[in-house]
C-alpha angles and dihedrals in degrees: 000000000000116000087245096050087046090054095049101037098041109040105024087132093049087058107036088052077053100047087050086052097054099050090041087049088037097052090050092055091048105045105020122065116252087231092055094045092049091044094047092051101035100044092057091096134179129132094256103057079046081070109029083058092047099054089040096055082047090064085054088054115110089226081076105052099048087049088054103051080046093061098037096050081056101049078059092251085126102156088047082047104049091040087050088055103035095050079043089052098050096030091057093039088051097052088047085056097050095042091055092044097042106038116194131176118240120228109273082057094040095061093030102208090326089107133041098234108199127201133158114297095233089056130082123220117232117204112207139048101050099157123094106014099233089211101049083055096047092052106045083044086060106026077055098050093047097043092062089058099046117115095211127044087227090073100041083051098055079053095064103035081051084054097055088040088060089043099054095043082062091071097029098061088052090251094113150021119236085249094059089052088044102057085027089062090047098041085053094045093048088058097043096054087041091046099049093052093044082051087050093041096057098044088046091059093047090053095054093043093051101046104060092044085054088050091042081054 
């Protein structure tokens, strides 16, 4: 089976959850202002979901993912593992460079004191560097990556719903605008989905150079 028929055939569910996610979330960034969508997140307070978005935005953390290929290239699941560090690798390499060529406040800089801008108390607010969110790229790249090689749709399923999870603590916790986890999940699932067919593609040409010369041999 080609990568591309894999992709489609196998994880049709996985794509179209994300494609909803991206109109409803779309639609929030382009007719909704980006003040009324972070208020309305971040000001629905309660300690659990203190927690529950502390332990979500964790899972975003590059930290994770590294531990995670880690794991996976020892429990002998070495081409999950080296496509799960290697989308993690670009994608994260992509959204630094947009977010030091495109500088944008966060939003405790960006209402300046207008708003009040809650986050966890055991937490701390950056400033700078808003777009993309760095975490919401770092886990679609690897909820995306994961999910084409899940068995069960139900799996592939639990890693988007933890993507979206990671995405909204963002904003929860007062480190990003809606706008900065939308175009951070798309930018992380764009390079998942590049990265897995240049890996195939590649291993696909080695293959068929190195065939025939063994036959030659």
């Amino acid at each position: 089976m080609t990568p591309s028929r894999f992709l489609l055939t196998k994880n049709w569910l996985y794509f179209l959850f994300f494609s909803l996610w991206v109109l409803f979330v779309g639609y929030c960034v382009f007719f909704i202002s980006k003040e009324t969508s972070f208020l309305v997140i971040n000001h629905h307070r309660s300690l659990f979901l203190d927690i529950f978005g502390t332990a979500a935005t964790c899972i975003g953390d590059g930290s994770f993912t590294i531990i995670l290929a880690f794991l996976l290239f020892f429990l002998k699941k070495r081409k999950l593992s080296y496509l799960l560090f290697i989308s993690y690798v670009v994608s994260g390499i992509i959204a630094q460079i947009m977010k030091h060529l495109h500088p944008m406040a966060r939003p405790v800089a960006w209402f300046n004191h207008a708003q009040k801008v809650y986050t966890a108390s055991w937490s701390h607010l950056h400033s700078m560097g808003s777009f993309p969110s760095g975490h919401a790229t770092s886990v679609f790249s690897a909820a995306t990556i994961l999910a084409i090689y899940c068995k069960k749709p139900i799996w592939a399923i639990l890693c988007f719903v933890v993507a979206c999870c990671t995405a909204w603590s963002r904003v929860y916790l007062g480190q990003h605008f809606v706008e900065d986890i939308w175009y951070g999940s798309i930018l992380g699932t764009a390079t998942a989905v590049t990265c897995y067919f240049l890996y195939n593609y590649i291993l696909s040409a080695k293959k068929n150079h190195i065939l025939p010369h063994s036959k030659h041999a």
